[in-house]
DRENDO-465876 format. One record per atom (N, C-alpha, C): x, y, z. Coordinates in steps of 0.02 Angstrom, whole numbers, padded with zeros to 5 digits, always signed. Layout:
REM residues N
XYZ ...
REM end
This chain:
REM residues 317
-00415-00841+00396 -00362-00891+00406 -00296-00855+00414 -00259-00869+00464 -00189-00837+00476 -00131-00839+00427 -00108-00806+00413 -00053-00823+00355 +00026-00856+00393 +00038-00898+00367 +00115-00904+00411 +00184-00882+00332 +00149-00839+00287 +00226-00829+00275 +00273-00793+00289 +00260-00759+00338 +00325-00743+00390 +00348-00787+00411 +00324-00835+00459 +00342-00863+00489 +00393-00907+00446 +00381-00937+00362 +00419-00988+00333 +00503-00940+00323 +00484-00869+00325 +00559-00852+00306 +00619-00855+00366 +00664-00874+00331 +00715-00885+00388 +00766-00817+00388 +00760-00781+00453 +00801-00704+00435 +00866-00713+00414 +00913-00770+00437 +00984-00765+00427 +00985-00768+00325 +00931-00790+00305 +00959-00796+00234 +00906-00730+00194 +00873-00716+00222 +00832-00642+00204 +00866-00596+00159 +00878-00602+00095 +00894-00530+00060 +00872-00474+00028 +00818-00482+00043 +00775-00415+00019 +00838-00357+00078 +00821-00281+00051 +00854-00213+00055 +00825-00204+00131 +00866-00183+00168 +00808-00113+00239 +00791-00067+00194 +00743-00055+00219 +00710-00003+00187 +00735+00088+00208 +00708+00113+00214 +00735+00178+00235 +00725+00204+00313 +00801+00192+00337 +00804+00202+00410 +00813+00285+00427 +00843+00310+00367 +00850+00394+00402 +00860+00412+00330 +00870+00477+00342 +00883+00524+00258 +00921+00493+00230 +00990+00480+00236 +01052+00446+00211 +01041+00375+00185 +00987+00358+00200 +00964+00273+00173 +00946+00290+00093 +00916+00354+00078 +00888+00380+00035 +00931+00355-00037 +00995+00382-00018 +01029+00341-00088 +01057+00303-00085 +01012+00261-00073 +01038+00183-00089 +00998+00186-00166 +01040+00126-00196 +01019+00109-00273 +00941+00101-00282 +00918+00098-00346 +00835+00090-00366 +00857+00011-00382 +00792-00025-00370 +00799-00097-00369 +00720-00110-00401 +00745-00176-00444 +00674-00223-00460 +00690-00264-00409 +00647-00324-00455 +00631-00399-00437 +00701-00427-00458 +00726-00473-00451 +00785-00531-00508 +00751-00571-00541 +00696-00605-00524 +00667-00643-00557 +00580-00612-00549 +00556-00661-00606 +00465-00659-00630 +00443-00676-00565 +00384-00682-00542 +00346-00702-00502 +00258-00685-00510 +00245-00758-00482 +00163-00723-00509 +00123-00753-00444 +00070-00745-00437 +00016-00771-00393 -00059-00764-00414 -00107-00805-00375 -00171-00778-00412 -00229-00795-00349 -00269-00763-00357 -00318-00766-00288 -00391-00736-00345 -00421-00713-00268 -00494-00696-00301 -00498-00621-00280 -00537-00584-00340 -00544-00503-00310 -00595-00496-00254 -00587-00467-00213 -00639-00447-00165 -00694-00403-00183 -00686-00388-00214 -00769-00357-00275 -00794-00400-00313 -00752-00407-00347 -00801-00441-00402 -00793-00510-00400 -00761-00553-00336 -00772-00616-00345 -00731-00675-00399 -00705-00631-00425 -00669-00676-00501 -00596-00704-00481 -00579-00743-00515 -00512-00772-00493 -00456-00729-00548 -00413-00684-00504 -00372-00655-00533 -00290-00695-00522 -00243-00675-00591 -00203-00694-00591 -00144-00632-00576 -00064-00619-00575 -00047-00572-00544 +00023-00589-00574 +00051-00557-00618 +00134-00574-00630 +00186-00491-00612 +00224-00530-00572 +00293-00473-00548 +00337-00476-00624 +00364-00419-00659 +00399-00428-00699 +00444-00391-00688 +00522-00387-00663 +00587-00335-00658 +00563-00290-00723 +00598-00231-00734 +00580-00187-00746 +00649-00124-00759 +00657-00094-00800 +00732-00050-00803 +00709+00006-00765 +00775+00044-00741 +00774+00091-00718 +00725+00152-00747 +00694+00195-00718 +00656+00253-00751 +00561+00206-00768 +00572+00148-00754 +00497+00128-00789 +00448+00168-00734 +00475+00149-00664 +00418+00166-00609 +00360+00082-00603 +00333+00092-00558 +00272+00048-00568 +00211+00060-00599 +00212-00010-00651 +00169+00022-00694 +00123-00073-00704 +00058-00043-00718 +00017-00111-00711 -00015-00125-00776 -00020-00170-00811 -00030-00187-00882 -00093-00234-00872 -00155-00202-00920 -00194-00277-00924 -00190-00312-00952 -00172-00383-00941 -00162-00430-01023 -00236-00441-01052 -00274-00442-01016 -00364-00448-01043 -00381-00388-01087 -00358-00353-01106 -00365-00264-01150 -00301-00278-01192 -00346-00258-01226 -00277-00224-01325 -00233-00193-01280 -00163-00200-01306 -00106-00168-01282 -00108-00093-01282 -00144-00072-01334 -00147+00023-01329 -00188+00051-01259 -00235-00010-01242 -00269+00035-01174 -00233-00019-01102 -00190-00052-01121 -00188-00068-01066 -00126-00066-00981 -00089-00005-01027 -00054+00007-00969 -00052+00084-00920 -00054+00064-00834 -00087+00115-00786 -00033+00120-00734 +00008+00182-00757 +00045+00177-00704 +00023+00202-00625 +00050+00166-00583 +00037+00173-00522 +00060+00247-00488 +00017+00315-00514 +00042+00361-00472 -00005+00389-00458 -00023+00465-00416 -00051+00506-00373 -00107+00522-00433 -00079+00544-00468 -00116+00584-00514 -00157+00516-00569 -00161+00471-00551 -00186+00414-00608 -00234+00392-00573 -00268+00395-00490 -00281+00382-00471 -00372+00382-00494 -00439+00367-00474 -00459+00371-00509 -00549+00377-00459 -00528+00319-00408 -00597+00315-00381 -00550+00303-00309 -00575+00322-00259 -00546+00305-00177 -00619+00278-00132 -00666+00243-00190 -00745+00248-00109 -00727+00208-00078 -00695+00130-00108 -00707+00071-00063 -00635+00057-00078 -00586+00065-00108 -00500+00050-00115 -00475+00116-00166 -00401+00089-00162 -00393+00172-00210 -00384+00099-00275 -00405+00160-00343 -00416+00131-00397 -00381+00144-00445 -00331+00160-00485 -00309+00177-00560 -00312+00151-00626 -00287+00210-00664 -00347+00199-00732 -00299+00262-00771 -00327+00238-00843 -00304+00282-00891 -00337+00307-00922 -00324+00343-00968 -00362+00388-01024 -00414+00351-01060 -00403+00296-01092 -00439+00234-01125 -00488+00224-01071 -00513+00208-00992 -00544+00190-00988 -00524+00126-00941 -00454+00089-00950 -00427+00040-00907 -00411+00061-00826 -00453+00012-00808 -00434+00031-00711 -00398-00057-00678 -00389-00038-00612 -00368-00076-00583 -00362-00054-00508 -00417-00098-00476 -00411-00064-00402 -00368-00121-00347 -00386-00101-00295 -00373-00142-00222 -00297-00144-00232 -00270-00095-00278 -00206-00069-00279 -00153-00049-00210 -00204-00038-00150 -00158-00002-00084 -00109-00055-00061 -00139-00140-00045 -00093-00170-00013 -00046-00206-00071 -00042-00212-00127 +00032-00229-00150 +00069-00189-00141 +00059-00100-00167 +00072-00060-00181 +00138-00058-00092 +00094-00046-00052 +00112-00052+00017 +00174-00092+00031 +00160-00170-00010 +00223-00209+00026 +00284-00200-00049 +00250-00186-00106 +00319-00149-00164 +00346-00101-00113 +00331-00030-00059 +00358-00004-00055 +00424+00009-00003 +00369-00040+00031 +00399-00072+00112 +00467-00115+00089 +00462-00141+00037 +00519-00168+00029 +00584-00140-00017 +00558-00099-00044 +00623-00039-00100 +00620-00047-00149 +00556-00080-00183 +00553-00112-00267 +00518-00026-00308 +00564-00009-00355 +00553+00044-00385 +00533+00051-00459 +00545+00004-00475 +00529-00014-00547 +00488-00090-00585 +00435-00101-00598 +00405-00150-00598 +00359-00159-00660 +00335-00197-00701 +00286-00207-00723 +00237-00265-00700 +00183-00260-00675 +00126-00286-00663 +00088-00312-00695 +00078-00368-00737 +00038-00404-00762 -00046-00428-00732 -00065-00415-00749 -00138-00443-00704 -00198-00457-00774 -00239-00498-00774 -00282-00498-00820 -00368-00481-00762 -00381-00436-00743 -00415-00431-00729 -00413-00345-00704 -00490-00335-00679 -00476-00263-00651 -00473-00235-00582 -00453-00294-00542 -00429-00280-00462 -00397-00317-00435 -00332-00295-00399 -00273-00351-00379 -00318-00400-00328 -00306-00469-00326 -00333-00515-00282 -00315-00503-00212 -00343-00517-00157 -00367-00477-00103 -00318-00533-00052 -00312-00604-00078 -00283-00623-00041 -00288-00642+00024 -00251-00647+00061 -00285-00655+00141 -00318-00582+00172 -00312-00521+00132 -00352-00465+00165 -00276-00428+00173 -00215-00440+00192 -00165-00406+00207 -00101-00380+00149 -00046-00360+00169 -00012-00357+00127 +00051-00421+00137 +00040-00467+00166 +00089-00507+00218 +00091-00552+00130 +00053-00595+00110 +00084-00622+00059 +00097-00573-00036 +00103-00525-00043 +00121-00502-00076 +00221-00497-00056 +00218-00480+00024 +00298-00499+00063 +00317-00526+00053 +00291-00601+00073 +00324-00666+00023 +00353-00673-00022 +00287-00650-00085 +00285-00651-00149 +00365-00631-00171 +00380-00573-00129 +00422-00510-00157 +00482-00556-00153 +00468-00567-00072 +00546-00603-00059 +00570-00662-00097 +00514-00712-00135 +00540-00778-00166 +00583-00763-00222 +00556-00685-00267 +00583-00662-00320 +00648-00642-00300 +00663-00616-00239 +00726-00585-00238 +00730-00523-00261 +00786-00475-00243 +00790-00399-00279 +00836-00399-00327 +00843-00355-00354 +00919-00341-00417 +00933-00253-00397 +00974-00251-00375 +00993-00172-00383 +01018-00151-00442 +00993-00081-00455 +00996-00036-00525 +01045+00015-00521 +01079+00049-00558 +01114+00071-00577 +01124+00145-00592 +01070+00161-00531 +01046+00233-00539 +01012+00240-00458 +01034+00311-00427 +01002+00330-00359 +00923+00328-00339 +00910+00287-00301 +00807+00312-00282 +00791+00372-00258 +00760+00405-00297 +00748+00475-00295 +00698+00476-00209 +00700+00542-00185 +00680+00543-00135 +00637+00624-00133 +00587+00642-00108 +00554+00698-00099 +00557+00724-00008 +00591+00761-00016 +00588+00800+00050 +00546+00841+00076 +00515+00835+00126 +00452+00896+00140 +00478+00943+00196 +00484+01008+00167 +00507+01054+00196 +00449+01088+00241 +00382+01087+00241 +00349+01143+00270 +00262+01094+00285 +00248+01091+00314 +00178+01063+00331 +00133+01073+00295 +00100+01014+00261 +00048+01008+00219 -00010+00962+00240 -00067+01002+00245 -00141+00966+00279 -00197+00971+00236 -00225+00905+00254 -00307+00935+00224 -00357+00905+00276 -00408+00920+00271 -00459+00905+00323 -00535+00916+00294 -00579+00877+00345 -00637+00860+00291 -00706+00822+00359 -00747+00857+00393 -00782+00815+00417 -00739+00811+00480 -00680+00848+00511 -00665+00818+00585 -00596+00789+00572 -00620+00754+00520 -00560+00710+00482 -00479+00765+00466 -00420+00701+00450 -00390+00764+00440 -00325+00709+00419 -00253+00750+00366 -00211+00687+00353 -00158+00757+00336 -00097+00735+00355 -00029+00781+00350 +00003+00748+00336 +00083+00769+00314 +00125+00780+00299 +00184+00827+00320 +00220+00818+00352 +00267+00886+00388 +00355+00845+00378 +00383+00905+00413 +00471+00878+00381 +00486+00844+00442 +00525+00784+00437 +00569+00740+00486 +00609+00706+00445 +00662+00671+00504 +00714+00657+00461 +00726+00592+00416 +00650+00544+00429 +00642+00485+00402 +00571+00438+00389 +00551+00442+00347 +00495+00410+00342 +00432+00381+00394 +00390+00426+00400 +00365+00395+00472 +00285+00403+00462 +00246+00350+00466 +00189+00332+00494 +00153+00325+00560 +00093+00381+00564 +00054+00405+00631 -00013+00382+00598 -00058+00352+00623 -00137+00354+00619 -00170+00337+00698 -00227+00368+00687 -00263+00375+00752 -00343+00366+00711 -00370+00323+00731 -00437+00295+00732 -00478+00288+00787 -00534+00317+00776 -00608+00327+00817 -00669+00288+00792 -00691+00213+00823 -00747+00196+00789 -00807+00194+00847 -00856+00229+00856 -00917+00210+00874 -00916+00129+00918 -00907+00086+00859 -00906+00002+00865 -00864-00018+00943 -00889-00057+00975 -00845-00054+01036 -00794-00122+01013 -00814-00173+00964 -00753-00185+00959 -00680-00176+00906 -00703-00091+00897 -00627-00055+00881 -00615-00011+00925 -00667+00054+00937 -00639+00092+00987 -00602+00140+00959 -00536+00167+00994 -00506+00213+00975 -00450+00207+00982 -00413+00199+00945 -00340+00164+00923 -00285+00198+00868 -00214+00221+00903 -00166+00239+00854 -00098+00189+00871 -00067+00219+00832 +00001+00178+00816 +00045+00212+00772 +00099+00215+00790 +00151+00263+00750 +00225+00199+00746 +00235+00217+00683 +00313+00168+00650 +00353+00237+00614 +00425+00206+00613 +00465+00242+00573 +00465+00164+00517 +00470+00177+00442 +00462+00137+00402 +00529+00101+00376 +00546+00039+00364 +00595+00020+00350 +00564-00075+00340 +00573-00097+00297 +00568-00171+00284 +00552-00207+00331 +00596-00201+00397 +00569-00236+00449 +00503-00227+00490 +00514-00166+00512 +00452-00135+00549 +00387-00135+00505 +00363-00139+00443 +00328-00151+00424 +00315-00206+00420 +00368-00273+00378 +00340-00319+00392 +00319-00355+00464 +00351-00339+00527 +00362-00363+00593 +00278-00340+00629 +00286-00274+00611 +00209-00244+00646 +00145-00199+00597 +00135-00207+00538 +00116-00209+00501 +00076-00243+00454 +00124-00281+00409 +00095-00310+00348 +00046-00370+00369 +00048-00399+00433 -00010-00447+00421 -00084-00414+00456 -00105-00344+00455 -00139-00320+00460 -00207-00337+00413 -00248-00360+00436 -00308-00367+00389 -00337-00309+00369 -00368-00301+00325 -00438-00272+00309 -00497-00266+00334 -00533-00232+00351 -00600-00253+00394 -00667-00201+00365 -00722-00230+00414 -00786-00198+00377 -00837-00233+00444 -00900-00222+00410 -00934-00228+00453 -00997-00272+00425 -01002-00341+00448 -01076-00369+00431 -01115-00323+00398 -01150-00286+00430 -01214-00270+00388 -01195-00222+00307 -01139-00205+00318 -01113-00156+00261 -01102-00209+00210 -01084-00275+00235 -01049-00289+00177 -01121-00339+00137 -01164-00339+00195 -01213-00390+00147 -01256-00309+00113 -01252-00265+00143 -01284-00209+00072 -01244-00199+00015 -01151-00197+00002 -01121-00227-00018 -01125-00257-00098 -01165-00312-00071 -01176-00382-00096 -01227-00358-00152 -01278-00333-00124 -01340-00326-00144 -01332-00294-00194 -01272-00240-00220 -01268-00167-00279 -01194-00234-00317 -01187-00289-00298 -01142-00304-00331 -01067-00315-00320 -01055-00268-00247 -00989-00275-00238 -00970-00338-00191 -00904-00327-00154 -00887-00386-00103 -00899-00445-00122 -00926-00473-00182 -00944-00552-00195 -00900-00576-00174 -00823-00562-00148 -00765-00610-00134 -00733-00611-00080 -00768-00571-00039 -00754-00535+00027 -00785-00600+00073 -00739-00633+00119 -00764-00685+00166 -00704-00661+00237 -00705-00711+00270 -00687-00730+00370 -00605-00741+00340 -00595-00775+00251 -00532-00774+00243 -00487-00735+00239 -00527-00660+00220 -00495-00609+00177 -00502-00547+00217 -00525-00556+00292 -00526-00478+00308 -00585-00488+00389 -00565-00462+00404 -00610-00457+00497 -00678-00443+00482 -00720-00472+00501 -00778-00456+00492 -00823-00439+00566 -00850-00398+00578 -00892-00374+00636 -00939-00367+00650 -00982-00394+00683 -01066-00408+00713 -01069-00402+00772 -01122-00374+00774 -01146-00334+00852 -01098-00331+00908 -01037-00290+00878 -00977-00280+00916 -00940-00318+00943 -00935-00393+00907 -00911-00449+00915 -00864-00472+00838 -00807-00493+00839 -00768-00511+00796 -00784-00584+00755 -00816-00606+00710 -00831-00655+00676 -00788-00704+00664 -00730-00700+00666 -00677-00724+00621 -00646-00764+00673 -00648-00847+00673 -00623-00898+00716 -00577-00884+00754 -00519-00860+00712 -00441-00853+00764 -00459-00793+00783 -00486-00730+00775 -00488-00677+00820 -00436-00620+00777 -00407-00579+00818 -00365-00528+00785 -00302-00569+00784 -00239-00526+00738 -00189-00568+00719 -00139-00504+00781 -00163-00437+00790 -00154-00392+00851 -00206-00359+00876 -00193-00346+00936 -00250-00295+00982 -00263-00226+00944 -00234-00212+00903 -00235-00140+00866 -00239-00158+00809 -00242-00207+00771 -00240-00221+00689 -00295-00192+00652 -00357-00163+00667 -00384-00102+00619 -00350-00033+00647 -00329+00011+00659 -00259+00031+00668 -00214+00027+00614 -00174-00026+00641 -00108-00067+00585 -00150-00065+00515 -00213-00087+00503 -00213-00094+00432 -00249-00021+00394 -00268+00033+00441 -00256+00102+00418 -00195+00110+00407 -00122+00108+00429 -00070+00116+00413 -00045+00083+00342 -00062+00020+00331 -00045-00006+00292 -00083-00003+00233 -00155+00032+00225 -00185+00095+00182 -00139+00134+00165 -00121+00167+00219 -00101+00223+00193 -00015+00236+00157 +00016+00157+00181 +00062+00167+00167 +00072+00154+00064 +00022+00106+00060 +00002+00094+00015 -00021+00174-00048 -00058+00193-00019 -00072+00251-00045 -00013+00308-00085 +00028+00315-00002 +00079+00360-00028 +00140+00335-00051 +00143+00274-00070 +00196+00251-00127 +00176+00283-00182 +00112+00289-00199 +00102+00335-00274 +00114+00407-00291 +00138+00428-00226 +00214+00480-00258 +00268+00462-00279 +00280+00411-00315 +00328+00395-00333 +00400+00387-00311 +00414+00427-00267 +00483+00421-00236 +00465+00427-00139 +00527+00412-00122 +00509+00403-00069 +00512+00458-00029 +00445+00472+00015 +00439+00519+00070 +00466+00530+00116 +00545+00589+00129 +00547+00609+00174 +00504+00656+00229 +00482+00609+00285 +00418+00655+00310 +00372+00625+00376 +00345+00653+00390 +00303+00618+00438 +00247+00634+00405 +00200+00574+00409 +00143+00558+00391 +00076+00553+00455 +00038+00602+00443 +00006+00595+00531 -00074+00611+00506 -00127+00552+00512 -00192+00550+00520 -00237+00526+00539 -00298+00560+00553 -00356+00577+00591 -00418+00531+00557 -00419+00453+00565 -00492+00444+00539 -00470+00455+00456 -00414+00464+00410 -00415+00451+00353 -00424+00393+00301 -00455+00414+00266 -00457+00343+00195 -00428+00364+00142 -00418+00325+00087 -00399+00310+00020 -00405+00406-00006 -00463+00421+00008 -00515+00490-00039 -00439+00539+00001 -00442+00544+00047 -00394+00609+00087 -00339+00574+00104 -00292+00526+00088 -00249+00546+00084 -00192+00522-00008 -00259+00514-00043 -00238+00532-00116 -00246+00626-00105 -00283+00654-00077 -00317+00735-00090 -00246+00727-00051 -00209+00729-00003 -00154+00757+00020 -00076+00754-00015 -00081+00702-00046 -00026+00707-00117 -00043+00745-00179 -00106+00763-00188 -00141+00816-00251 -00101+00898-00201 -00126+00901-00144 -00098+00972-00103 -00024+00954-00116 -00002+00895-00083 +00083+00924-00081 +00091+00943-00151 +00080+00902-00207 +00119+00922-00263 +00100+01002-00307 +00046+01012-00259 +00006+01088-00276 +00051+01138-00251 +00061+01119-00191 +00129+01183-00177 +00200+01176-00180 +00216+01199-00242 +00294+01177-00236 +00360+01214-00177 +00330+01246-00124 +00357+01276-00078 +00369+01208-00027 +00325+01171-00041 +00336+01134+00041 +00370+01057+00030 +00401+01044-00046 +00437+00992-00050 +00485+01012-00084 +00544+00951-00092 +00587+00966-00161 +00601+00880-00174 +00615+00875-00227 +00661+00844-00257 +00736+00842-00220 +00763+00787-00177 +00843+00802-00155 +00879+00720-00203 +00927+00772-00210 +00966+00706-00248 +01008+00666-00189 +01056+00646-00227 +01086+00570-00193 +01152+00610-00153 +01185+00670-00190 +01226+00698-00156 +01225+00753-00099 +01163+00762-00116 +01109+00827-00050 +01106+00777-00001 +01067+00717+00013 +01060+00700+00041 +01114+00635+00101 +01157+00619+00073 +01237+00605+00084 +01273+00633+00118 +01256+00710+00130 +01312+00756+00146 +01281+00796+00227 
REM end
């Protein structure tokens, strides 16, 4: 089913932040939510009806996801690189105790797309609700709450020197440019994907404009084997493209001619918000998932030659 909450927002009264148009966007202030916000859908694994609360958040918290269903000692997971936990079928995080929480990429994606830096996440369950399959109403979500700017610079990571990994053909980088930028290039067998890229420089609009209503997708027969070990119980035509004998299942069709494409991007953009600050860099891959390009934030932060830390006045000047 198509989402129209883009369509309900009206741009002239739009106040969510641009996101980061060039280096110099970089220090702009760290921002929450202004207000609570919650939503609730069903997980695409396990079928259950999850609930979902936005909570503002002080400066220095980061995003961090709380289970209310778990004792308070095991139940908070912050959302970073290194917390990460499982990447087969979404990226997943989890703590020491044992608390996880997956299908983490597309909120994660539209928190970042929009400049929200500090958050607590309420959820009583152990995978964010899947929603229409995209990150388009988590957008919404963001925008009904409104932002609050903080009182302190958004830290930014600069990549000075090219960082790759590769795996199977496969392959996912990182190199220096002067502003946040998303490349993916996809090869499927399936004739109705084919072989498809798409490149954005990232900023609030361009994500939400050609991006965020990117579905999820899979393939008939995968998902009824799927089924069979337990997973996807929540996975339907509502929540994500489904594909049979190289034919598109799903009534209205694509929401774009490239939207498995767009919703590798919107993987991945998802992904690399869990470096915590924002990537100065170009982002460029080959056929990547969740597994390689979490392994490509484990490399960057492995060599401390090929990033830094730039503050608010480095980057200003």
């Amino acid at each position: 089913m198509q989402s129209n909450y883009v369509q309900q927002l009206n741009p002239t009264t739009n106040t969510m932040p641009q996101a980061w148009l060039s280096r110099s966007h970089a220090v702009a202030m760290q921002k929450t939510l202004a207000t609570k916000t919650q939503c609730s859908g069903i997980g695409v694994h396990s079928g259950k009806k999850v609930t979902l609360r936005l909570i503002p958040a002080p400066v220095g918290t980061g995003i961090v996801f709380m289970r209310t269903d778990l004792p308070t000692a095991q139940a908070s997971i912050p959302a970073r690189w290194d917390t990460v936990v499982d990447t087969r079928l979404c990226t997943v995080i989890g703590n020491e105790q044992g608390a996880r929480v997956g299908t983490v990429e597309h909120l994660m994606s539209a928190l970042f797309a929009c400049g929200v830096d500090n958050l607590i996440i309420e959820i009583d369950s152990d995978e964010v609700p899947v929603m229409d399959g995209s990150a388009d109403p988590f957008m919404f979500l963001i925008q009904m709450a409104g932002m609050a700017e903080q009182k302190t610079h958004r830290p930014a990571i600069e990549i000075l020197t090219p960082v790759e990994v590769q795996h199977n053909g496969k392959w996912a980088r990182l190199s220096p440019a002067i502003e946040p930028r998303f490349s993916f290039e996809i090869d499927f067998p399936q004739a109705a994907i084919g072989r498809q890229s798409y490149s954005f420089a990232l900023s609030q609009d361009t994500f939400r404009n050609e991006i965020s209503r990117a579905r999820t997708f899979g393939f008939f027969e995968e998902a009824e084997q799927l089924r069979k070990v337990g997973l996807a119980r929540g996975g339907s035509l509502d929540n994500a493209v489904v594909i049979k004998d190289a034919q598109i299942m799903n009534a209205d069709g694509l929401r774009y001619a490239d939207e498995f494409v767009r919703h590798k991007l919107l993987d991945a953009v998802g992904d690399l918000s869990l470096a915590g600050a924002t990537i100065i860099g170009h982002f460029e891959a080959y056929c990547s998932g969740h597994a390689m390009n979490n392994r490509l934030l484990h490399a960057l932060f492995a060599d401390t030659s090929a990033w830094r830390y730039v503050s608010a006045e480095a980057l200003a000047a």
